[in-house]
C-alpha positions in Angstrom: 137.3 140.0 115.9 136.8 143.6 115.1 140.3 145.1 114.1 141.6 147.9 115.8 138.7 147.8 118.7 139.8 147.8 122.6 139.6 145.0 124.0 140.1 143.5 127.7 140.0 140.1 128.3 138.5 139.8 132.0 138.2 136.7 133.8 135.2 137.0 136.1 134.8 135.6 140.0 138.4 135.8 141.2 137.0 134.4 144.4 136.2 131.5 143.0 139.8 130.2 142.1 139.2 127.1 143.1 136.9 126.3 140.3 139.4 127.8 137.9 138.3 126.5 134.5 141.6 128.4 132.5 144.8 128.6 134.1 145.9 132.3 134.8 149.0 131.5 132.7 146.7 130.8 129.6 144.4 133.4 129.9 147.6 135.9 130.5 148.8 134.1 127.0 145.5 134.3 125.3 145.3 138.0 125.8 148.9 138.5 125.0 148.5 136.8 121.7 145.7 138.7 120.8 147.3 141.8 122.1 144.1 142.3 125.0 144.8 143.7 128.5 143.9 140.8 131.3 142.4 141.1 134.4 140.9 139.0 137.0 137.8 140.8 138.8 136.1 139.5 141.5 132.2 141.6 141.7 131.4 140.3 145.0 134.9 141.6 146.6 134.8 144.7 144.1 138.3 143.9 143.2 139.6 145.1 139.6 136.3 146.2 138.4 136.9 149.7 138.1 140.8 149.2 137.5 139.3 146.9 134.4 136.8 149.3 132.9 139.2 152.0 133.7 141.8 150.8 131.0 139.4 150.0 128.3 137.9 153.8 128.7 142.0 155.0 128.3 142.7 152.5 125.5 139.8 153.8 123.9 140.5 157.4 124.3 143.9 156.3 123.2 142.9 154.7 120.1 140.6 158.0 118.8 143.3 160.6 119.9 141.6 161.6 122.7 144.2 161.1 125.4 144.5 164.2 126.4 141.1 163.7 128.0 142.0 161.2 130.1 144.6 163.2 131.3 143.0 165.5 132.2 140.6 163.4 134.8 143.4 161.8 136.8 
């Protein structure tokens, strides 16, 4: 894993939770353990896509000084 690199883990088709694979729990662990912001996005119902890409663009910014620019968009 690239050191120092944003990263989000996202676990895809929320509206499919019924053929959950990972428990929320262990995918909220995973990404805590590996120090990754977790969300669950569901395409089809266009829930937490942007919200996802959204926070890897500010940790990004974020992590090359740039925040200001994101600041400056809200």
């Amino acid at each position: 894993h690239a050191p120092g690199v944003p990263k989000v883990l996202i676990g895809n088709r929320l509206h499919l939770a019924f053929k959950r694979q990972v428990g929320e729990r262990d995918a909220e662990a995973y990404a805590a353990k590996n120090r990754m912001a977790f969300f669950e996005v569901s395409p089809l119902c266009d829930f937490n896509i942007r919200e996802s890409f959204s926070e890897l663009s500010r940790m990004a910014l974020h992590r090359n000084g740039m925040e200001r620019l994101w600041r400056s968009n809200k």
